[in-house]
PyMOL Python script that loads the backbone (N, CA, C, O; Angstrom):
from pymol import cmd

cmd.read_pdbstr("""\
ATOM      1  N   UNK A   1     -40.561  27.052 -76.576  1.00  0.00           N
ATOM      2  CA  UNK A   1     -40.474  25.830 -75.821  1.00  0.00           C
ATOM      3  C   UNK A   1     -40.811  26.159 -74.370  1.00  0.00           C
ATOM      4  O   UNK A   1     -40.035  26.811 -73.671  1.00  0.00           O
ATOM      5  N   UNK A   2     -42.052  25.671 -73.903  1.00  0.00           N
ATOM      6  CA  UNK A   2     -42.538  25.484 -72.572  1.00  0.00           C
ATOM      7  C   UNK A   2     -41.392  24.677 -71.389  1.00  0.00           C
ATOM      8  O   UNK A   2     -41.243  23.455 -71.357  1.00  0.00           O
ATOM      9  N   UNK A   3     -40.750  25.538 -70.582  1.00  0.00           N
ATOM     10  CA  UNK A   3     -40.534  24.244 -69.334  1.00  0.00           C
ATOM     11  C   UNK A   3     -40.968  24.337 -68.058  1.00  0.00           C
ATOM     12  O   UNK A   3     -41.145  25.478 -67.630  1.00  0.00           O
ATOM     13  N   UNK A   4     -41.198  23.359 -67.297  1.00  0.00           N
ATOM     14  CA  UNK A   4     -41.915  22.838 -66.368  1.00  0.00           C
ATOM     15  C   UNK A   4     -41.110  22.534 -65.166  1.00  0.00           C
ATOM     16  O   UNK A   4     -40.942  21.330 -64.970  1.00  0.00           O
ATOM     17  N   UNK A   5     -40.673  23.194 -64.473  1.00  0.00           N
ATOM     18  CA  UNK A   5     -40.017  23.072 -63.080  1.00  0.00           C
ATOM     19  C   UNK A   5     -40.961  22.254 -61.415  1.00  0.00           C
ATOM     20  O   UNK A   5     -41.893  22.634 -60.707  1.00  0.00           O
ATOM     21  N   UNK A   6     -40.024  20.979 -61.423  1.00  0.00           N
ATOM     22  CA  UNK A   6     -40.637  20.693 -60.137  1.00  0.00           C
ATOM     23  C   UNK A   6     -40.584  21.447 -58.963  1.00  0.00           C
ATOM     24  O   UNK A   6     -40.795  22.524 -59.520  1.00  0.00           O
ATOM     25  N   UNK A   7     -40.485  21.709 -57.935  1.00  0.00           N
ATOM     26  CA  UNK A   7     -40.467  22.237 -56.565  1.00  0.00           C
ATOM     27  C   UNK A   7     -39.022  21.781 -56.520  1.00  0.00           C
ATOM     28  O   UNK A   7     -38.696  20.695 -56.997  1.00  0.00           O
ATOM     29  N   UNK A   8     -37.974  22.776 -55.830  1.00  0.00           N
ATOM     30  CA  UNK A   8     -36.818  22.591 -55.661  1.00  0.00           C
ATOM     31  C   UNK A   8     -36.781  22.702 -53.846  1.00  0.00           C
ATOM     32  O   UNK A   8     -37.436  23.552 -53.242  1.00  0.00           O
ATOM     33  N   UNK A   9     -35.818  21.591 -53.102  1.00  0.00           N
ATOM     34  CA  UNK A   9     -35.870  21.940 -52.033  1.00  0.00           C
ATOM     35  C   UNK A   9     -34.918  22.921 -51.589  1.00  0.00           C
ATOM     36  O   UNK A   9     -33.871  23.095 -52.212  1.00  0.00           O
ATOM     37  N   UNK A  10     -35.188  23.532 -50.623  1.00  0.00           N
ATOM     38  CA  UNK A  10     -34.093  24.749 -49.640  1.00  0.00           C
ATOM     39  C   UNK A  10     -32.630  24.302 -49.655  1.00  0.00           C
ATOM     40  O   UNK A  10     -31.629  24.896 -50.053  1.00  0.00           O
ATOM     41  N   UNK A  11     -32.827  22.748 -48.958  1.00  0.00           N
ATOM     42  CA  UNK A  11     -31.628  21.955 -48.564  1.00  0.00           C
ATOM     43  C   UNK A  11     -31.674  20.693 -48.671  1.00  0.00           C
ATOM     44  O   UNK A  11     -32.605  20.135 -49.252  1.00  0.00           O
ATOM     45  N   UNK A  12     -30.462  19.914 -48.009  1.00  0.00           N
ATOM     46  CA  UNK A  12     -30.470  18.645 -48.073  1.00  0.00           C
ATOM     47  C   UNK A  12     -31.391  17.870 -47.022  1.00  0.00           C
ATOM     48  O   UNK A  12     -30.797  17.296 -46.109  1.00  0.00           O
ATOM     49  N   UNK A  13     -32.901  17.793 -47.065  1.00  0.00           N
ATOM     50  CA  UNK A  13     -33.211  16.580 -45.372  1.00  0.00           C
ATOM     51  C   UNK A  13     -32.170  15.826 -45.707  1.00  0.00           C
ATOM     52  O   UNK A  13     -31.539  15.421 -46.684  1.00  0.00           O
ATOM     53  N   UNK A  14     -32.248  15.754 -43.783  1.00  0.00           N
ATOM     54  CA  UNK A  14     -31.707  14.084 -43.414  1.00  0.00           C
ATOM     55  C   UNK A  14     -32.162  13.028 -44.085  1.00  0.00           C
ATOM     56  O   UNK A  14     -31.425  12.074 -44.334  1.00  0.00           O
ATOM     57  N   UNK A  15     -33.375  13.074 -44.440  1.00  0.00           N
ATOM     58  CA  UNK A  15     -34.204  12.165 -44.949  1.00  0.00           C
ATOM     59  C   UNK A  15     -34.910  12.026 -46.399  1.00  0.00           C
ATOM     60  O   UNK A  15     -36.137  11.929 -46.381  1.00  0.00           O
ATOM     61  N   UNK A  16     -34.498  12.013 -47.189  1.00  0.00           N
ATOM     62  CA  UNK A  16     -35.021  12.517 -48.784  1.00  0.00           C
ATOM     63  C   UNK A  16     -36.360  13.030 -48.586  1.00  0.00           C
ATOM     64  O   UNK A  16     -36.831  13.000 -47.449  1.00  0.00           O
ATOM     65  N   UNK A  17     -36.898  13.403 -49.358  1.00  0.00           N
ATOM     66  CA  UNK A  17     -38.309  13.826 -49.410  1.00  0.00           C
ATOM     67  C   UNK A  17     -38.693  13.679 -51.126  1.00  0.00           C
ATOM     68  O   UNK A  17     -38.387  14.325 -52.128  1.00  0.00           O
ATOM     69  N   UNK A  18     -39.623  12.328 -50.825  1.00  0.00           N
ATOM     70  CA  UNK A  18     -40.075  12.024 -52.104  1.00  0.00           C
ATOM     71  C   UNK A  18     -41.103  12.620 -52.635  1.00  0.00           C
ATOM     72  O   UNK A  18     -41.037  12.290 -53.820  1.00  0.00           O
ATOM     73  N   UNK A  19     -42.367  13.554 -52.449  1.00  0.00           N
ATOM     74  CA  UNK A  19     -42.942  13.970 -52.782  1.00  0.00           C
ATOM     75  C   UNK A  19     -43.524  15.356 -51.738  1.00  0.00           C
ATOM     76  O   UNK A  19     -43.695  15.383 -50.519  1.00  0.00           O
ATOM     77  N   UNK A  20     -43.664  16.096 -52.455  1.00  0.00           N
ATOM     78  CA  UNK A  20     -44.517  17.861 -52.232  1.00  0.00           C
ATOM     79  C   UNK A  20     -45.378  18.693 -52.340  1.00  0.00           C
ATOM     80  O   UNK A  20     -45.656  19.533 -53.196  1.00  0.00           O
ATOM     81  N   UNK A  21     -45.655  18.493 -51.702  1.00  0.00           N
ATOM     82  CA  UNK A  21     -47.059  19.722 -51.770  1.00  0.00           C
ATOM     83  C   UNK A  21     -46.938  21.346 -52.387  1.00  0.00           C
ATOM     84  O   UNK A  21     -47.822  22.166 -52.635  1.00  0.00           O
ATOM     85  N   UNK A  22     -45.624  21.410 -52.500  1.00  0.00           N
ATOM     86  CA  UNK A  22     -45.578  22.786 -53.606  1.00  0.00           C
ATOM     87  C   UNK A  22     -45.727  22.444 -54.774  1.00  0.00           C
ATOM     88  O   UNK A  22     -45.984  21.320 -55.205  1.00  0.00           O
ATOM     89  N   UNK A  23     -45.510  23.783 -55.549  1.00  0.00           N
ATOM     90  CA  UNK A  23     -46.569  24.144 -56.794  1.00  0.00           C
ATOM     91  C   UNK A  23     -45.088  23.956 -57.536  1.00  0.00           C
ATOM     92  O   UNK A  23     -43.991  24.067 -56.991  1.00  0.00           O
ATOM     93  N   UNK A  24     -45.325  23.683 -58.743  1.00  0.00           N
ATOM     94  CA  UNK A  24     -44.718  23.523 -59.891  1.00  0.00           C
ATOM     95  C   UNK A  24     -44.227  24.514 -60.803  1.00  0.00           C
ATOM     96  O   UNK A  24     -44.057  23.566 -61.570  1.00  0.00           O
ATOM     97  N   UNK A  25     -43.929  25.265 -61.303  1.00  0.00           N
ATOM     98  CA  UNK A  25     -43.707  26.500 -62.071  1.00  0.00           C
ATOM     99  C   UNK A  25     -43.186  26.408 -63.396  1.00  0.00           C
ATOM    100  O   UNK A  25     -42.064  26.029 -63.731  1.00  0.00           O
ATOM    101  N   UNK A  26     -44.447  26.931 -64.350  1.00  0.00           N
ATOM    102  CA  UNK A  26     -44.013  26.835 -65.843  1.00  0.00           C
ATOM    103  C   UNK A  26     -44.002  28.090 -66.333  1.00  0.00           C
ATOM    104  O   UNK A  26     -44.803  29.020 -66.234  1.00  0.00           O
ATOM    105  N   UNK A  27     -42.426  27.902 -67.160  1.00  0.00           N
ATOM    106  CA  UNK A  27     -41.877  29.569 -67.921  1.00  0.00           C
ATOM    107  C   UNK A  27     -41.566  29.306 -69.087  1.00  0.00           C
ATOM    108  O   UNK A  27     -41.108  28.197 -69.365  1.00  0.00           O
ATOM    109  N   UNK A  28     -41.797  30.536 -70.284  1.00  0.00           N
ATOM    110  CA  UNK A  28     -41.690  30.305 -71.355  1.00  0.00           C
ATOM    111  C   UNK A  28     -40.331  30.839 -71.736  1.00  0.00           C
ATOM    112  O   UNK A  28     -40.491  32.059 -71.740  1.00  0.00           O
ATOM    113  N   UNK A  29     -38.949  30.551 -72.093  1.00  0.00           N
ATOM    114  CA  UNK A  29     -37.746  31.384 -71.896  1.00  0.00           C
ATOM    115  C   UNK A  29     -37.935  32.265 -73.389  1.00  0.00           C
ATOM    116  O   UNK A  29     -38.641  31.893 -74.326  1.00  0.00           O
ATOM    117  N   UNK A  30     -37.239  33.325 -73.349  1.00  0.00           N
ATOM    118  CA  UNK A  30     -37.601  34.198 -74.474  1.00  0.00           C
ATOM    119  C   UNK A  30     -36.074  34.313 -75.461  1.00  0.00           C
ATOM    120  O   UNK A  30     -35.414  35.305 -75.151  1.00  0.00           O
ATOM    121  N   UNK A  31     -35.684  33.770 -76.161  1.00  0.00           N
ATOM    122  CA  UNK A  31     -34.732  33.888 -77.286  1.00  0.00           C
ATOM    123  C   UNK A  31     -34.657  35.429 -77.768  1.00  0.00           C
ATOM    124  O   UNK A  31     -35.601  36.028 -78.282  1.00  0.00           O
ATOM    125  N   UNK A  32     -33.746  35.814 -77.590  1.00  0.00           N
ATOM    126  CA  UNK A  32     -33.315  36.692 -78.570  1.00  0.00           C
ATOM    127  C   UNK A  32     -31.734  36.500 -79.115  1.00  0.00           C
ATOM    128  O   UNK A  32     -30.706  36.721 -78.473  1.00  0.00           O
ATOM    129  N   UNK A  33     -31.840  36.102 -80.264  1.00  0.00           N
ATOM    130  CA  UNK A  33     -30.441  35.923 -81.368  1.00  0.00           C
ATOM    131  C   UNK A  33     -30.560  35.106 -82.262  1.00  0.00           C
ATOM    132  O   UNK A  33     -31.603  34.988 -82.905  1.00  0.00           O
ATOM    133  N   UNK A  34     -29.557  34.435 -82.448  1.00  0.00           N
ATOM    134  CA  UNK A  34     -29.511  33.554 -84.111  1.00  0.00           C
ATOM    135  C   UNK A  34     -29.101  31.934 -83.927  1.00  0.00           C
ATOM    136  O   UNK A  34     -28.122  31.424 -83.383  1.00  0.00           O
ATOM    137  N   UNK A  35     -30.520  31.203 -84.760  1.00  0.00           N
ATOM    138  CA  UNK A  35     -30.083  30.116 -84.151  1.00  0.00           C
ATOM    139  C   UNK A  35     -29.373  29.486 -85.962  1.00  0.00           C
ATOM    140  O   UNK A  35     -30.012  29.904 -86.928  1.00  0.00           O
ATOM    141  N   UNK A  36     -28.132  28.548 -86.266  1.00  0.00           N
ATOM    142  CA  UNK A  36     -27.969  27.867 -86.805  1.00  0.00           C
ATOM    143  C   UNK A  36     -27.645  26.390 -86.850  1.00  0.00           C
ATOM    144  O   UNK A  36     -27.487  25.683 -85.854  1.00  0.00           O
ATOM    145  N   UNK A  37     -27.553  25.955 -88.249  1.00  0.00           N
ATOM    146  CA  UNK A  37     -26.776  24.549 -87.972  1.00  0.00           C
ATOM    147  C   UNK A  37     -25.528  24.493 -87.374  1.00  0.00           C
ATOM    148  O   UNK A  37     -24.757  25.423 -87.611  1.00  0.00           O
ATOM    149  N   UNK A  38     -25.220  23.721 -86.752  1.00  0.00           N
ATOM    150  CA  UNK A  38     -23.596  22.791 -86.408  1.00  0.00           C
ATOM    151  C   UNK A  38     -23.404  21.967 -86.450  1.00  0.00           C
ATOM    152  O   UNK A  38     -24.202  21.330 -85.762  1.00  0.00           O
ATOM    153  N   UNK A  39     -22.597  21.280 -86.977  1.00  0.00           N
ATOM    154  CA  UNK A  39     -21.559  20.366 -87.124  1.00  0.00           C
ATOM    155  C   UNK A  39     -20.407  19.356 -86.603  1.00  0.00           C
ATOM    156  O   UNK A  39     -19.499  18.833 -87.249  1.00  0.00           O
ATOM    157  N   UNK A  40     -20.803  19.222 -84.926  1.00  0.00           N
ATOM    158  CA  UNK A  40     -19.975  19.097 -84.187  1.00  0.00           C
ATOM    159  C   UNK A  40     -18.879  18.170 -84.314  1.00  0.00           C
ATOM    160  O   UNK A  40     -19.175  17.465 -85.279  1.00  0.00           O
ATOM    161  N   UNK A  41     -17.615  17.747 -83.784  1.00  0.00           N
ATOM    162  CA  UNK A  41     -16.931  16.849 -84.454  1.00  0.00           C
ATOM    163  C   UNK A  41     -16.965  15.799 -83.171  1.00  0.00           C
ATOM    164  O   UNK A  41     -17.229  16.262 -82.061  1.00  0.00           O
ATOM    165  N   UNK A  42     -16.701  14.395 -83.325  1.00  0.00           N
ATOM    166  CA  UNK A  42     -17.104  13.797 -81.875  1.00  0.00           C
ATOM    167  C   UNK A  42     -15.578  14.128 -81.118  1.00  0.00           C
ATOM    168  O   UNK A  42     -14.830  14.967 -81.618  1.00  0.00           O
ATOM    169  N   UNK A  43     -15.222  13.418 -79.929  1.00  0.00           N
ATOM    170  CA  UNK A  43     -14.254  14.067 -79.682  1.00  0.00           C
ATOM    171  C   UNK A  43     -13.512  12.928 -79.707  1.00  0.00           C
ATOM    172  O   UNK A  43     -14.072  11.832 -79.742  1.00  0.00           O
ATOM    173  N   UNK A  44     -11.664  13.094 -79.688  1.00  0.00           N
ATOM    174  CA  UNK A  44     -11.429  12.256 -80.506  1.00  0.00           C
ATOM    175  C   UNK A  44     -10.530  11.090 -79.507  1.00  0.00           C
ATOM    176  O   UNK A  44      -9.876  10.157 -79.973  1.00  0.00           O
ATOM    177  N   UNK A  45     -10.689  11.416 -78.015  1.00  0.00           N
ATOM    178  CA  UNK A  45     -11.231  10.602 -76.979  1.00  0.00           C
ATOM    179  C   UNK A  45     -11.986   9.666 -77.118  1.00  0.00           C
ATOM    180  O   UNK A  45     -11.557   8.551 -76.821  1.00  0.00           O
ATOM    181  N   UNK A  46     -13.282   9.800 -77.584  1.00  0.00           N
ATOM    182  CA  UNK A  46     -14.330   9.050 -77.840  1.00  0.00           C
ATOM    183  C   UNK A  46     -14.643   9.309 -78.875  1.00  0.00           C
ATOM    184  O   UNK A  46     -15.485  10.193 -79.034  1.00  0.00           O
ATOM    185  N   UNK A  47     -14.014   8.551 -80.106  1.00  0.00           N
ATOM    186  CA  UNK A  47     -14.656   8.431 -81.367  1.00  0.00           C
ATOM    187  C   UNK A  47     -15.907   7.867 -82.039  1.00  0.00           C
ATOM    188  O   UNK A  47     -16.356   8.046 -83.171  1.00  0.00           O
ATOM    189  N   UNK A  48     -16.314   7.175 -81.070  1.00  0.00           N
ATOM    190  CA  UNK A  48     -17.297   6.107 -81.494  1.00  0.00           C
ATOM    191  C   UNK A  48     -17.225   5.432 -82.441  1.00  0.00           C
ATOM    192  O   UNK A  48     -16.041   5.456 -82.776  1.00  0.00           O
ATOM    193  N   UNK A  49     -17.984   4.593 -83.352  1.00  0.00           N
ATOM    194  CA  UNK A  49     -18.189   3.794 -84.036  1.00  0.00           C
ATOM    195  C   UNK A  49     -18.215   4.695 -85.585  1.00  0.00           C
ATOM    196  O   UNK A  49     -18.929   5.655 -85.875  1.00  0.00           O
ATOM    197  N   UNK A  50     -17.136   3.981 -86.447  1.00  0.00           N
ATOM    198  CA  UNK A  50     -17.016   4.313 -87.665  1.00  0.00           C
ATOM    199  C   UNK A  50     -18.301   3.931 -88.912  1.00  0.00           C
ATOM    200  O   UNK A  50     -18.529   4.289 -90.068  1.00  0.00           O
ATOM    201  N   UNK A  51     -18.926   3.022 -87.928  1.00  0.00           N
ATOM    202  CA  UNK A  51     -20.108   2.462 -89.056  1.00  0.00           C
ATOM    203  C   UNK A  51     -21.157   1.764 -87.964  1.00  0.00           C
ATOM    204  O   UNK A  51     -20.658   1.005 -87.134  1.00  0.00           O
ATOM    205  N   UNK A  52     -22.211   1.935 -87.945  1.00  0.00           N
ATOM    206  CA  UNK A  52     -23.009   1.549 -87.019  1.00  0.00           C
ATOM    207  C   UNK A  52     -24.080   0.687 -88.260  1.00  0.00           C
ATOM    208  O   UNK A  52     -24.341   0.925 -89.440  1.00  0.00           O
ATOM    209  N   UNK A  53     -24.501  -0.403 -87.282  1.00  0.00           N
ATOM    210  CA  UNK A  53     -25.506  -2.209 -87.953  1.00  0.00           C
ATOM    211  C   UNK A  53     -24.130  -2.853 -88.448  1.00  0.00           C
ATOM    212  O   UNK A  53     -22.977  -2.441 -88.580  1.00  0.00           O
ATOM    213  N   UNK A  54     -24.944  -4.320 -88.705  1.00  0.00           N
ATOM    214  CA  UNK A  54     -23.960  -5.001 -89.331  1.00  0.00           C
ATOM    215  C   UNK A  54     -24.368  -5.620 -90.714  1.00  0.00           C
ATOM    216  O   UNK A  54     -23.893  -6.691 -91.091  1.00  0.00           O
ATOM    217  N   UNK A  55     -25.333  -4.848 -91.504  1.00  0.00           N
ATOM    218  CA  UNK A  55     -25.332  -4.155 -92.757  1.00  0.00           C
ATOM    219  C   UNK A  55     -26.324  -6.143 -92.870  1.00  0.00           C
ATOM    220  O   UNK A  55     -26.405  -6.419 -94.067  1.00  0.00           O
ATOM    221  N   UNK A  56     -26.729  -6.897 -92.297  1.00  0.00           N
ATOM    222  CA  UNK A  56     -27.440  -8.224 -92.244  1.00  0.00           C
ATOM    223  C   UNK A  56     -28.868  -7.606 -91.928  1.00  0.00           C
ATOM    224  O   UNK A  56     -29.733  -7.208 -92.710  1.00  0.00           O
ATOM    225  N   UNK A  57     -28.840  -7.663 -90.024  1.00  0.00           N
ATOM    226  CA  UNK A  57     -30.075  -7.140 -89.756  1.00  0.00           C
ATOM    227  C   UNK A  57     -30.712  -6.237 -89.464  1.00  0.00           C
ATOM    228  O   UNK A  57     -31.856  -6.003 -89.074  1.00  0.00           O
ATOM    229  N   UNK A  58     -29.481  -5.527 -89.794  1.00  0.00           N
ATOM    230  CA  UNK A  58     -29.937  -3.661 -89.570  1.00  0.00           C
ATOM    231  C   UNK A  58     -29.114  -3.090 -90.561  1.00  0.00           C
ATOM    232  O   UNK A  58     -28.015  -3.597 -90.784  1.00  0.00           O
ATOM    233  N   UNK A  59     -29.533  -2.020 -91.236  1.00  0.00           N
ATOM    234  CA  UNK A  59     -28.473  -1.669 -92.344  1.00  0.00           C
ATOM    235  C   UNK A  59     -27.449  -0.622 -91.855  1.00  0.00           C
ATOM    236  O   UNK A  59     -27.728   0.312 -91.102  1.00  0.00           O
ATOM    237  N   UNK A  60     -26.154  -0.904 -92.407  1.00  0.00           N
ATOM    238  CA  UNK A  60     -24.808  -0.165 -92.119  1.00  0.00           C
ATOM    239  C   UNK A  60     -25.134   1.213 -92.351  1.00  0.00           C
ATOM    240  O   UNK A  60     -25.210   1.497 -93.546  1.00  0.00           O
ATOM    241  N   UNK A  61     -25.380   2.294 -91.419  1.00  0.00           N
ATOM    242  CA  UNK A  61     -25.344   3.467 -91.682  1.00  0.00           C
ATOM    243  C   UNK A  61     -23.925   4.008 -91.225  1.00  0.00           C
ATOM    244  O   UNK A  61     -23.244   3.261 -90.523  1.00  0.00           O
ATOM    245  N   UNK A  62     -23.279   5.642 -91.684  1.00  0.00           N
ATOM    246  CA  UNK A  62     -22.369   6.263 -91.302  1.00  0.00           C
ATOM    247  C   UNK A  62     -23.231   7.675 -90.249  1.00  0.00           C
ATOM    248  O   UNK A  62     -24.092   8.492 -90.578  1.00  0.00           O
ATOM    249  N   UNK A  63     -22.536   7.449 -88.974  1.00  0.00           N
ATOM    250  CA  UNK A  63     -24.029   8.696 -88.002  1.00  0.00           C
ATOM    251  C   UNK A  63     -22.968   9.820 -88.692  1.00  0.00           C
ATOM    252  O   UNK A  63     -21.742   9.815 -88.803  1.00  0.00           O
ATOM    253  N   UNK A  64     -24.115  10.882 -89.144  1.00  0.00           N
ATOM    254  CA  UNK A  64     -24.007  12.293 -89.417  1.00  0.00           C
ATOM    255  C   UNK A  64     -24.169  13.153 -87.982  1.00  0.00           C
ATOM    256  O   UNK A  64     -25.051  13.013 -87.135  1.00  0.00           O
ATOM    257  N   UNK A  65     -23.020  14.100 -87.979  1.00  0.00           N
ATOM    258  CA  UNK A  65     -22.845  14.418 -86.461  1.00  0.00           C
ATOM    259  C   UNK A  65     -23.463  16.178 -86.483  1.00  0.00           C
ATOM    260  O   UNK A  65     -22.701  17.140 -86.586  1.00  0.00           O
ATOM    261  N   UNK A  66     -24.954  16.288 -86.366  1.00  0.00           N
ATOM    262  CA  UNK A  66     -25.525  17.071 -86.368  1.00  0.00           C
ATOM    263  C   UNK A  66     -26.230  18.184 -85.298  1.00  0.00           C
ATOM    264  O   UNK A  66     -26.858  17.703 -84.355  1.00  0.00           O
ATOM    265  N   UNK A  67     -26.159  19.394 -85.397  1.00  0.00           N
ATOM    266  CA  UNK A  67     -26.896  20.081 -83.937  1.00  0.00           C
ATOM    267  C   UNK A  67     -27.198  21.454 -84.213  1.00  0.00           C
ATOM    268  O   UNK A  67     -27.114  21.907 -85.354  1.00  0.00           O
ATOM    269  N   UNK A  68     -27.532  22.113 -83.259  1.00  0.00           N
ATOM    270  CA  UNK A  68     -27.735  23.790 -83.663  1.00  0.00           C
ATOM    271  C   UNK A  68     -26.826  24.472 -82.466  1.00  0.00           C
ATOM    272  O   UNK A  68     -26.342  24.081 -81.404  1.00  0.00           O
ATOM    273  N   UNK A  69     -26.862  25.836 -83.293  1.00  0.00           N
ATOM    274  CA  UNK A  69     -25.782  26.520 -82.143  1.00  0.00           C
ATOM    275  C   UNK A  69     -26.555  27.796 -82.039  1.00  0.00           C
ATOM    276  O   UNK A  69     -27.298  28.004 -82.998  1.00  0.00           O
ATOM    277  N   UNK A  70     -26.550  28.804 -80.981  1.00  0.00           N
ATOM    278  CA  UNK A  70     -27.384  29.620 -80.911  1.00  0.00           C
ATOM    279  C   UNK A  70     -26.451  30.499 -80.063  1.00  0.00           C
ATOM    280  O   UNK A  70     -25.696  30.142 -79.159  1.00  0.00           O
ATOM    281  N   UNK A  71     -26.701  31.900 -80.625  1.00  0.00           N
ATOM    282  CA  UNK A  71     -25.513  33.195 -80.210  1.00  0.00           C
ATOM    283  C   UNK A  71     -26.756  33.761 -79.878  1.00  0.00           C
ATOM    284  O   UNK A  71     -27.743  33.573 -80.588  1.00  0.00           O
ATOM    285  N   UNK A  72     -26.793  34.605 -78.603  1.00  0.00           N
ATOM    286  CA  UNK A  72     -27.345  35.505 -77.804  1.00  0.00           C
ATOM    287  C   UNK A  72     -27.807  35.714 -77.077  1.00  0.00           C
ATOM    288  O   UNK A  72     -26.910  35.650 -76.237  1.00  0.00           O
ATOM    289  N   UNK A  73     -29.074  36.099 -76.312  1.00  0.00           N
ATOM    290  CA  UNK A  73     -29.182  36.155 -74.874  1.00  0.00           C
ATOM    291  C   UNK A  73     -30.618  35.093 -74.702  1.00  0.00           C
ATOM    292  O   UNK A  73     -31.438  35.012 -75.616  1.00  0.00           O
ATOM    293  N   UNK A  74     -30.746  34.419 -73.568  1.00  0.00           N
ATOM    294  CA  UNK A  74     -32.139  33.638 -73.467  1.00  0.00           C
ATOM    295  C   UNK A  74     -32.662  34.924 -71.835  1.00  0.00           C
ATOM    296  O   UNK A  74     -31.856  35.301 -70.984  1.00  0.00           O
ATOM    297  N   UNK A  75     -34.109  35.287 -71.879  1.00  0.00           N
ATOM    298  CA  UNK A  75     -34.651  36.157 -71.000  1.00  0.00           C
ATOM    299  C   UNK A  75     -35.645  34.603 -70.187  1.00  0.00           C
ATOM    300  O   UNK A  75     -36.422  33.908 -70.843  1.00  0.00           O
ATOM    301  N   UNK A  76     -35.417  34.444 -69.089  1.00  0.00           N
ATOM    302  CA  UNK A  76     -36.242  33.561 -68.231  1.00  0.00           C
ATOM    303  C   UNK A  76     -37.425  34.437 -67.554  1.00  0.00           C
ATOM    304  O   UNK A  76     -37.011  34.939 -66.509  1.00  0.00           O
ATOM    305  N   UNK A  77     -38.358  34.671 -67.748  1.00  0.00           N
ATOM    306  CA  UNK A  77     -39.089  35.446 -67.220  1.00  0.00           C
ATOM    307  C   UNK A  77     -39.573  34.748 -65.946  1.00  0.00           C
ATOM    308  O   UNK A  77     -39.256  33.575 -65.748  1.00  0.00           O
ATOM    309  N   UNK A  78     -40.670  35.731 -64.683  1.00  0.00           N
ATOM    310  CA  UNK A  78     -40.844  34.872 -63.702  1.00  0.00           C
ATOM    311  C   UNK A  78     -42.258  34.031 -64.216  1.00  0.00           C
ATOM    312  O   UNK A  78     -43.218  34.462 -64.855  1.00  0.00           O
ATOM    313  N   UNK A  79     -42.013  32.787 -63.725  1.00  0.00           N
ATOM    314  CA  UNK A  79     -42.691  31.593 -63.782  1.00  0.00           C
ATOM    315  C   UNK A  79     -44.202  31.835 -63.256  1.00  0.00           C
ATOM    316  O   UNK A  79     -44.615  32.669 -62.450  1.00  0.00           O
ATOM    317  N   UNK A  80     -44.893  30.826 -63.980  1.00  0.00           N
ATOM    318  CA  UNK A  80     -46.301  30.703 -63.782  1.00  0.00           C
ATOM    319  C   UNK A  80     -46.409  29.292 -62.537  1.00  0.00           C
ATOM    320  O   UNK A  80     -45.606  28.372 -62.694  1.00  0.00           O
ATOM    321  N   UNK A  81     -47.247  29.224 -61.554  1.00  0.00           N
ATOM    322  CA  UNK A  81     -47.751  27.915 -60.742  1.00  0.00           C
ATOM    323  C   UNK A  81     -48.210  27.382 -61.829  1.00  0.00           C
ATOM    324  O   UNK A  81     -48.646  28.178 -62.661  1.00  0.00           O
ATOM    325  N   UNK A  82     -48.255  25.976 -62.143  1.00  0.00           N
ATOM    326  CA  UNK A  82     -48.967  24.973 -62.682  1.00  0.00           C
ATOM    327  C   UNK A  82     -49.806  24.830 -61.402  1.00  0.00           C
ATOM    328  O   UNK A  82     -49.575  25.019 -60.207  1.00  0.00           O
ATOM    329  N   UNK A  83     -51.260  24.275 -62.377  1.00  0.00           N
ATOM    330  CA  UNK A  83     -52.369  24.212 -61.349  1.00  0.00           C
ATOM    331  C   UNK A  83     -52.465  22.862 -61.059  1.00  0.00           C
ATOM    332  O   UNK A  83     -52.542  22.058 -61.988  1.00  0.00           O
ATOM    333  N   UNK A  84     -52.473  22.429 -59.703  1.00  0.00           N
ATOM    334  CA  UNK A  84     -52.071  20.915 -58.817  1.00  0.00           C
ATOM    335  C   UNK A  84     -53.482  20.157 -59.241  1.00  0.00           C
ATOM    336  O   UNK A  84     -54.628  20.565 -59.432  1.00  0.00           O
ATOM    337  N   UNK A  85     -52.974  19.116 -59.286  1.00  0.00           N
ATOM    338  CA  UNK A  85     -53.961  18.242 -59.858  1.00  0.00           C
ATOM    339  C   UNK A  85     -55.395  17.709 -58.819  1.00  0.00           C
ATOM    340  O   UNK A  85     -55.102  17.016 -57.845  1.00  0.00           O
ATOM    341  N   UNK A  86     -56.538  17.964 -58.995  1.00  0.00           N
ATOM    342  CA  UNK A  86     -57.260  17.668 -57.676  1.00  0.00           C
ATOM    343  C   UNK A  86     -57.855  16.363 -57.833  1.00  0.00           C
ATOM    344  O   UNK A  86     -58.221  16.280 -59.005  1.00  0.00           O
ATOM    345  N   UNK A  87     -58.109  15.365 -57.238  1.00  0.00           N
ATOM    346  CA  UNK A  87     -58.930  14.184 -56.879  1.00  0.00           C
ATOM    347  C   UNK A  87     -60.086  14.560 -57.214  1.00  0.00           C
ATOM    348  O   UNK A  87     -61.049  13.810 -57.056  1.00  0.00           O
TER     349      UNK A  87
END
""", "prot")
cmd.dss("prot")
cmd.show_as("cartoon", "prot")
cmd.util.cbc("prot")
cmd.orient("prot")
C-alpha cells in the first residue's frame, strides 16, 4: 500500500496557509509479521443497532463485526518527492 504525504507545516501561521509550493512525499511502508482476521466486539457504550433496514425498503441485515489484526513491525522507509504537477 502506497501513501502519499502532503507538505506538513513547521508551525502554526498566524494565518492558515492554504496551499504550497512544497513537494509531496510518497513511501511504500514495509510489513514485516502476520496479518489475520478479527472479530472485534462493538463496544458496549455504543452498541449500535441490533438490526439495520426496515426489512420494506431495504432488507433487514444483522452487521457482521469484521477486521484484521496485524502483529509486528511496519519499516517506513525515507520517502520519494511526488513530481508537482506542471501547467
Amino acid at each position: 500500500m502506497r501513501m502519499v504525504q502532503p507538505p506538513l507545516l513547521a508551525g502554526t501561521p498566524s494565518d492558515v496557509q492554504i496551499a504550497t509550493e512544497d513537494d509531496w512525499v510518497s513511501v511504500t511502508p514495509v510489513y514485516r509479521g502476520n496479518w489475520r482476521l478479527a472479530y472485534p466486539k462493538p463496544l458496549q457504550s455504543e452498541p449500535g443497532l441490533e438490526l439495520y433496514g426496515d426489512g420494506l425498503n431495504y432488507p433487514q441485515i444483522k452487521p457482521l463485526w469484521i477486521g484484521a489484526k496485524f502483529t509486528g513491525t511496519i519499516h517506513f522507509p525515507a520517502g520519494a518527492n511526488v513530481n508537482k504537477k506542471t501547467d
